[in-house]
DOMARZA-866502 format. One record per residue: residue number from 1; residue in three letters; z, y, x of N, C-alpha, C in turn. Coordinates in nm, 2 decimals. Example, Ala and Ser with C-alpha at 12.3 -4.5 7.8 and 13.67 -1.06 7.14 Angstrom:
<r pos="1" code="Ala" n_z="0.78" n_y="-0.57" n_x="1.32" ca_z="0.78" ca_y="-0.45" ca_x="1.23" c_z="0.78" c_y="-0.33" c_x="1.32"/>
<r pos="2" code="Ser" n_z="0.71" n_y="-0.22" n_x="1.28" ca_z="0.71" ca_y="-0.11" ca_x="1.37" c_z="0.79" c_y="0.00" c_x="1.29"/>
END
This chain:
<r pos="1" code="Unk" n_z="2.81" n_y="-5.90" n_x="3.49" ca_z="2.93" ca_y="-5.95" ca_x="3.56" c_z="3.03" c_y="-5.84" c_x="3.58"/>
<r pos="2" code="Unk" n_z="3.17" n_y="-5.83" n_x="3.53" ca_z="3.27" ca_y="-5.77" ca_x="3.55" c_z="3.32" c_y="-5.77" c_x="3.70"/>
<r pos="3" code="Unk" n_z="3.30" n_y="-5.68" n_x="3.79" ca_z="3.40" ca_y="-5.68" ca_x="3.87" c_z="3.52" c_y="-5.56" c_x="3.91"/>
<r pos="4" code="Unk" n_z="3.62" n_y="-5.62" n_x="3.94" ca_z="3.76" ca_y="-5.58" ca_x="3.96" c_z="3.78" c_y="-5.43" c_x="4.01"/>
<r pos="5" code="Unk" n_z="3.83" n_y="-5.32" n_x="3.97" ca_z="3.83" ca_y="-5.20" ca_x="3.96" c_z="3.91" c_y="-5.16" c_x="4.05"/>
<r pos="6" code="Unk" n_z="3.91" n_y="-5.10" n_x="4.17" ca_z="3.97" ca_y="-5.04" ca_x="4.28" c_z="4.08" c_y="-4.96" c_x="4.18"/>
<r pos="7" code="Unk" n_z="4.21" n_y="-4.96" n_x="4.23" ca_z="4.29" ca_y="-4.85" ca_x="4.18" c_z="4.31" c_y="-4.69" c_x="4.22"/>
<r pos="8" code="Unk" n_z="4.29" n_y="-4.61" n_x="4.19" ca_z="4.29" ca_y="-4.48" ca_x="4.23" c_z="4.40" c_y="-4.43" c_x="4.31"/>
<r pos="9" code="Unk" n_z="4.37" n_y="-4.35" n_x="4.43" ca_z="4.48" ca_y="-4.35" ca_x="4.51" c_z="4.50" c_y="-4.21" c_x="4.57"/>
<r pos="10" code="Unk" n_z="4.59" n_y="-4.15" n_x="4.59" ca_z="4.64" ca_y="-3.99" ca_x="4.60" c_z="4.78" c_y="-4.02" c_x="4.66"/>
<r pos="11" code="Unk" n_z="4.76" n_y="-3.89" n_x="4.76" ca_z="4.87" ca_y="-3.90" ca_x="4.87" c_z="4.90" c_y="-3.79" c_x="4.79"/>
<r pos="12" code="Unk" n_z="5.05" n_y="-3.82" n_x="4.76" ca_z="5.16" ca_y="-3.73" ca_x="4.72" c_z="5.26" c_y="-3.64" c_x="4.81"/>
<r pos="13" code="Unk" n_z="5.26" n_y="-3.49" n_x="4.86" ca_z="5.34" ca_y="-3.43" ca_x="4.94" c_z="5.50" c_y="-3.42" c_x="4.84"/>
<r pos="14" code="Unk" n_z="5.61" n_y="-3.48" n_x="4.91" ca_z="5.73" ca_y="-3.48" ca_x="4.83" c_z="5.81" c_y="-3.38" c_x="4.86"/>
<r pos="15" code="Unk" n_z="5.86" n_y="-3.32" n_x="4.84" ca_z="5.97" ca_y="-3.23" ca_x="4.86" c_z="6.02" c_y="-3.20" c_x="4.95"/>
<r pos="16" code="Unk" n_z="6.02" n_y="-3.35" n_x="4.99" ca_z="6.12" ca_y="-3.33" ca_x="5.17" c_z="6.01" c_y="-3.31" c_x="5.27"/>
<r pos="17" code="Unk" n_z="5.86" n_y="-3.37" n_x="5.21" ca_z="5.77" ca_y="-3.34" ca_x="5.36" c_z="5.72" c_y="-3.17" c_x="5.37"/>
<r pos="18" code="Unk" n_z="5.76" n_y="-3.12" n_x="5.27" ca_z="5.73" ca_y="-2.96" ca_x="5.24" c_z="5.79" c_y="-2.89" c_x="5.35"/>
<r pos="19" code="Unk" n_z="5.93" n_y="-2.93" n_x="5.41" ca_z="6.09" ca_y="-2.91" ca_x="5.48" c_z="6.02" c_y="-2.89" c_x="5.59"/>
<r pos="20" code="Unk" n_z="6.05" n_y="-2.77" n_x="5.67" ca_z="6.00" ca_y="-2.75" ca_x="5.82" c_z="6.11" c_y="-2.82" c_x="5.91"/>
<r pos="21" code="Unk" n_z="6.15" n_y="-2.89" n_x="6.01" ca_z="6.28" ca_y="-2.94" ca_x="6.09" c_z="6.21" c_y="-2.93" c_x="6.21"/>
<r pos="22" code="Unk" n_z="6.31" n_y="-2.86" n_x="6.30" ca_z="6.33" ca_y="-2.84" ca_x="6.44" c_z="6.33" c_y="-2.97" c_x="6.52"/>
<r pos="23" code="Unk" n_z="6.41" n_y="-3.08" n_x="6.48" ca_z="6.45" ca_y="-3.20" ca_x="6.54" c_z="6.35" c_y="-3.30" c_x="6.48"/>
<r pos="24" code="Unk" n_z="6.31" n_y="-3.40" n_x="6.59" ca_z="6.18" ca_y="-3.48" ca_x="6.58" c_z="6.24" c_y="-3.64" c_x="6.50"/>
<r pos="25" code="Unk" n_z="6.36" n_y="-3.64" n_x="6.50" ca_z="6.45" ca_y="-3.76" ca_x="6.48" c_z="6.44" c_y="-3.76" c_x="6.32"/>
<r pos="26" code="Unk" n_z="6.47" n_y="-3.64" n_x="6.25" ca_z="6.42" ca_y="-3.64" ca_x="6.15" c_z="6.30" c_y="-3.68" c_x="6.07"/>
<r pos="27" code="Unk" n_z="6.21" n_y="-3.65" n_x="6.14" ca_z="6.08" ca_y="-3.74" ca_x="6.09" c_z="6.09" c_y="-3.85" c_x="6.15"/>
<r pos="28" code="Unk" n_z="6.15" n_y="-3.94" n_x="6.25" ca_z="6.17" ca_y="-4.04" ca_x="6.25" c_z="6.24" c_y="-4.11" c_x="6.15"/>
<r pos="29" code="Unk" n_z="6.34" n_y="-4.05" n_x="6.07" ca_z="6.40" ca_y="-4.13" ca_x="5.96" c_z="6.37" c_y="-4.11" c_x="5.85"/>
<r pos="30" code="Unk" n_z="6.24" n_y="-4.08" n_x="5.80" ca_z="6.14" ca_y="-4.06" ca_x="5.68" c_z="6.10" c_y="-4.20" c_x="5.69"/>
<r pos="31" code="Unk" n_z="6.07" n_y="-4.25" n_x="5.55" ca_z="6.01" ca_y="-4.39" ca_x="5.58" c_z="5.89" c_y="-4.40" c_x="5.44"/>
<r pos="32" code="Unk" n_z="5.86" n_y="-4.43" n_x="5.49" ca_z="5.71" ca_y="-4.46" ca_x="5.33" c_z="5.71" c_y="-4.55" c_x="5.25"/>
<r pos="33" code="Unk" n_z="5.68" n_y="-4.48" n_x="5.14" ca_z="5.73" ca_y="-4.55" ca_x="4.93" c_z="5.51" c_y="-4.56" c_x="4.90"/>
<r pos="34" code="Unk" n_z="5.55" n_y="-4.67" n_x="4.83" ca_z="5.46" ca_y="-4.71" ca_x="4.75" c_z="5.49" c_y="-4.69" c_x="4.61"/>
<r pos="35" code="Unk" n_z="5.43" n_y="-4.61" n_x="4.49" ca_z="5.44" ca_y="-4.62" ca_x="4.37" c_z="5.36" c_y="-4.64" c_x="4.30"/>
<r pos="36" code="Unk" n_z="5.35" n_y="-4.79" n_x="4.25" ca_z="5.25" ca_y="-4.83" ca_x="4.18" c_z="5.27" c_y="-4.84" c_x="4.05"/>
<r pos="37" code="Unk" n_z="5.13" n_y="-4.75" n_x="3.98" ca_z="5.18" ca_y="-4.72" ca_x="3.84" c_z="5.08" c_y="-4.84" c_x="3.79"/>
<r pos="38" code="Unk" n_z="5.15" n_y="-4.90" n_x="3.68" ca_z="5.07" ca_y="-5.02" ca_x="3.62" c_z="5.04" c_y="-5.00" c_x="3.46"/>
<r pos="39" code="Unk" n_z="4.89" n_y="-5.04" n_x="3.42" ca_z="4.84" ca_y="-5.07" ca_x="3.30" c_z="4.88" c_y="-5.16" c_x="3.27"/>
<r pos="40" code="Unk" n_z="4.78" n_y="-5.20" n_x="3.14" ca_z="4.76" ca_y="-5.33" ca_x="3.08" c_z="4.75" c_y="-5.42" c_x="3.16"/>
<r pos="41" code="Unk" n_z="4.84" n_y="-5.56" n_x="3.13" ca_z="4.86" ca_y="-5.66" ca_x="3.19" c_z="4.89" c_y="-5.69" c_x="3.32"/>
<r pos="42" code="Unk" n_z="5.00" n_y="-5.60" n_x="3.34" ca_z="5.04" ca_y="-5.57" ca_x="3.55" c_z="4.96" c_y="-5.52" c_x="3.60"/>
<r pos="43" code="Unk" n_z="4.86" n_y="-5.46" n_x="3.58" ca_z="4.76" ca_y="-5.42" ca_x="3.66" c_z="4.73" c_y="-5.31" c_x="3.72"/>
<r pos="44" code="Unk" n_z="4.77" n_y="-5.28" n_x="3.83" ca_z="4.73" ca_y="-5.17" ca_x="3.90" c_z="4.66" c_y="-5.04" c_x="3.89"/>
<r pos="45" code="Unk" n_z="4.70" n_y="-4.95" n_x="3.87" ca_z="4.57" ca_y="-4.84" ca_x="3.83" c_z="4.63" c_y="-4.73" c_x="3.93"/>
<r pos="46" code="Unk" n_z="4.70" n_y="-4.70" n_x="3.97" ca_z="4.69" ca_y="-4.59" ca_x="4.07" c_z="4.83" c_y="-4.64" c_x="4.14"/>
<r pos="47" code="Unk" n_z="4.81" n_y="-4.58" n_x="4.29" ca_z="4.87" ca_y="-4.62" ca_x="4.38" c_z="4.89" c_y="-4.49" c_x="4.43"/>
<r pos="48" code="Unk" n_z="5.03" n_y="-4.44" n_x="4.46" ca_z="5.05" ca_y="-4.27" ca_x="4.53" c_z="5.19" c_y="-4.30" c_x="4.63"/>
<r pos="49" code="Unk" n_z="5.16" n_y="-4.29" n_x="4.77" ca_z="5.18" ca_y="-4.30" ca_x="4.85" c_z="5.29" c_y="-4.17" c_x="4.91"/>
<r pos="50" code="Unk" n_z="5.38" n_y="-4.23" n_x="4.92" ca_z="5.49" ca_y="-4.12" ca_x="4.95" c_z="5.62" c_y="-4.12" c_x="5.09"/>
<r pos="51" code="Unk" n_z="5.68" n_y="-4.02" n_x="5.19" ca_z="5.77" ca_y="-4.03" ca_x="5.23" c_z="5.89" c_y="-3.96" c_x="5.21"/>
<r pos="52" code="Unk" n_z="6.00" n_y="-4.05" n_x="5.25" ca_z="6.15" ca_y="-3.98" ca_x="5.23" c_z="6.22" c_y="-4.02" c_x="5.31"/>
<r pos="53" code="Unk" n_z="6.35" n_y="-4.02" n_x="5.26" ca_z="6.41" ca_y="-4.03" ca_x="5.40" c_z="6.54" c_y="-4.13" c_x="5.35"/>
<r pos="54" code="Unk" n_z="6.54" n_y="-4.17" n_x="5.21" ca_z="6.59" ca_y="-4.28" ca_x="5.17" c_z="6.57" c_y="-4.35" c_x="4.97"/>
<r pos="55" code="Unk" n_z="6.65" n_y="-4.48" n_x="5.00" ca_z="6.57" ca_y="-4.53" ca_x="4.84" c_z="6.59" c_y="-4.43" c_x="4.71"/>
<r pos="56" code="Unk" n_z="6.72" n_y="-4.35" n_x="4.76" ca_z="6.76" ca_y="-4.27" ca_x="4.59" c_z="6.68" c_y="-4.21" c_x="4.60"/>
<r pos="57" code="Unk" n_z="6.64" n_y="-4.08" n_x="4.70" ca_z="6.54" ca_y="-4.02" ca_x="4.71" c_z="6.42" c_y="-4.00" c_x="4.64"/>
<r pos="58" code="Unk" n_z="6.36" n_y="-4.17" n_x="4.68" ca_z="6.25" ca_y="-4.24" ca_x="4.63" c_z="6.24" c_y="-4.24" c_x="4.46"/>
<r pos="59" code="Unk" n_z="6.38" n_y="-4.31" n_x="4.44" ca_z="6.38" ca_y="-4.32" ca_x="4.28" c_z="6.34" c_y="-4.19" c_x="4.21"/>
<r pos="60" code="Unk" n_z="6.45" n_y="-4.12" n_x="4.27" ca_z="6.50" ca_y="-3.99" ca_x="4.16" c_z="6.34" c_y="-3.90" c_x="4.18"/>
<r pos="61" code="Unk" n_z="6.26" n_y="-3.90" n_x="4.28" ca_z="6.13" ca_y="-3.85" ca_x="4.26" c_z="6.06" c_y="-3.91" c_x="4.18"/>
<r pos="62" code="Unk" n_z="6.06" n_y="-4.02" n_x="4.17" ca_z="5.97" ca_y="-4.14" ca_x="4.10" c_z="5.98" c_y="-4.15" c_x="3.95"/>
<r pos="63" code="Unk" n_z="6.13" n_y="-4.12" n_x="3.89" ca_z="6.15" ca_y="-4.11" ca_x="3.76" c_z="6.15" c_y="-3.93" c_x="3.69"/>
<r pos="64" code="Unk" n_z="6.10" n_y="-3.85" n_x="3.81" ca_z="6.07" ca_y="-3.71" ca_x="3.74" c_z="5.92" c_y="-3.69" c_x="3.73"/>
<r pos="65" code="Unk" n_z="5.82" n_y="-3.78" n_x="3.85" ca_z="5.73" ca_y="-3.75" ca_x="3.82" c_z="5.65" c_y="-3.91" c_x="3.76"/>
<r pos="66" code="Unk" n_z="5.67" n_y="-3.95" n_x="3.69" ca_z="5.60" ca_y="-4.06" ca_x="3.61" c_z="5.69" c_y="-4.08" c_x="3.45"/>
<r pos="67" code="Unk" n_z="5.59" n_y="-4.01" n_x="3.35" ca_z="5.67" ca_y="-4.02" ca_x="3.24" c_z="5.61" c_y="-4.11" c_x="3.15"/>
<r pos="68" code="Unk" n_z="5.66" n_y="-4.22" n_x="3.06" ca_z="5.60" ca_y="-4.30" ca_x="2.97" c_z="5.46" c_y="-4.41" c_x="3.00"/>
<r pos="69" code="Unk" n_z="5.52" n_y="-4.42" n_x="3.11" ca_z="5.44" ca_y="-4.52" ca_x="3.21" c_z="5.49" c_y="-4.62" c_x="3.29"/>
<r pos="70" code="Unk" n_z="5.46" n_y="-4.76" n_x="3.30" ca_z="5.56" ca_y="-4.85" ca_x="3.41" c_z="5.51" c_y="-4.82" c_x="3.52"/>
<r pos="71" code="Unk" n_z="5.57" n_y="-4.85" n_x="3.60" ca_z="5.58" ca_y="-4.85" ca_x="3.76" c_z="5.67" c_y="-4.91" c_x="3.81"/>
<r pos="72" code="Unk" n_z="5.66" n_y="-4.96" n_x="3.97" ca_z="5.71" ca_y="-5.02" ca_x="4.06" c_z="5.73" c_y="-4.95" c_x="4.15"/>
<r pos="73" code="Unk" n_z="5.87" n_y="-4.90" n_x="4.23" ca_z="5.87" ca_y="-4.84" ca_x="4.38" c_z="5.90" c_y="-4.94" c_x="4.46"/>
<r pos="74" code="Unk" n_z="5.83" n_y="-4.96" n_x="4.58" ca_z="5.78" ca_y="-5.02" ca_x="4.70" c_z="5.85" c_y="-4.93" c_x="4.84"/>
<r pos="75" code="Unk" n_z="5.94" n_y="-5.02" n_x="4.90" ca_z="5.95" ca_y="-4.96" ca_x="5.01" c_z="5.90" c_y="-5.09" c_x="5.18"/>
<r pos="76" code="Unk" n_z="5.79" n_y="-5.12" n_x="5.24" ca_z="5.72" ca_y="-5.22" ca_x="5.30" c_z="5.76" c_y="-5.34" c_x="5.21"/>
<r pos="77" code="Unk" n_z="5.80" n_y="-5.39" n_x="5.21" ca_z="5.77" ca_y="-5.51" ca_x="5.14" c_z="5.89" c_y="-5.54" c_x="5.04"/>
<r pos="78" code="Unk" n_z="5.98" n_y="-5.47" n_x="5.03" ca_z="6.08" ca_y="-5.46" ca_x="4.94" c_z="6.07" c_y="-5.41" c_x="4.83"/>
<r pos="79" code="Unk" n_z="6.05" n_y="-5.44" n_x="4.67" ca_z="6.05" ca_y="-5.35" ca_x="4.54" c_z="6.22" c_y="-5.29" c_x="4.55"/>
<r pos="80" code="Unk" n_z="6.21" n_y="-5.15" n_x="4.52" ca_z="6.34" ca_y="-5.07" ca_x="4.54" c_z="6.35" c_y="-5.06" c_x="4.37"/>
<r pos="81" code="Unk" n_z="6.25" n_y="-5.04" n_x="4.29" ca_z="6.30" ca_y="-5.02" ca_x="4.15" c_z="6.18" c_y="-5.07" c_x="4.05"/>
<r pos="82" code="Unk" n_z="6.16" n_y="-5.11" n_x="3.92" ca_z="6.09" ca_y="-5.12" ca_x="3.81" c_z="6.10" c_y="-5.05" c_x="3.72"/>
<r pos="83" code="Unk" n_z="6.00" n_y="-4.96" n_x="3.64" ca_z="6.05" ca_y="-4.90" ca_x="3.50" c_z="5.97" c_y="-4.91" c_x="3.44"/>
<r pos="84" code="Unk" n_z="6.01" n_y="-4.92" n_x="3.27" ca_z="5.91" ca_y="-4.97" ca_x="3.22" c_z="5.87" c_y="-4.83" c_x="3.08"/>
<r pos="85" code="Unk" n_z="5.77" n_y="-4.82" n_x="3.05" ca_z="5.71" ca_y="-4.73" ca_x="2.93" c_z="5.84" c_y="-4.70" c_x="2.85"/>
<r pos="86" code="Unk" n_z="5.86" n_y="-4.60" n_x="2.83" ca_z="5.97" ca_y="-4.60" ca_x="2.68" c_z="5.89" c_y="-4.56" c_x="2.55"/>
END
């Protein structure tokens, strides 16, 4: 019996959560990205979990660290971007 393979999952520290800030408002306007990198046939294979503090942000991390691979960026229930293998 085949059953369905959990996708591997790793919390990614981004650039901006590296950033020490004085002001708490700041981490209030960090909001969390989903980056789901997909296999064969849409299928999920790793899920890396990220915050920022807006969608470009999201992208422009998203397309330096995933090369020759699709993925989806996820912001709660909204897809912010698609890219596909080159």
């Amino acid at each position: 019996m085949l059953t369905a393979r959990e996708p591997s999952r790793r919390v990614v520290l981004s650039d901006w959560e590296s950033m020490r800030t004085i002001h708490s408002a700041w981490d209030d306007a960090m909001d969390f990205y989903r980056l789901y990198v997909l296999g064969i046939d849409d299928q999920i294979i790793e899920l890396i979990e990220l915050r920022f503090p807006d969608d470009q942000a999201a992208v422009d991390y998203a397309k330096r660290r995933v090369h020759g691979r699709r993925f989806e960026l996820w912001r709660r229930d909204r897809r912010i971007a698609m890219f596909s293998a080159k």
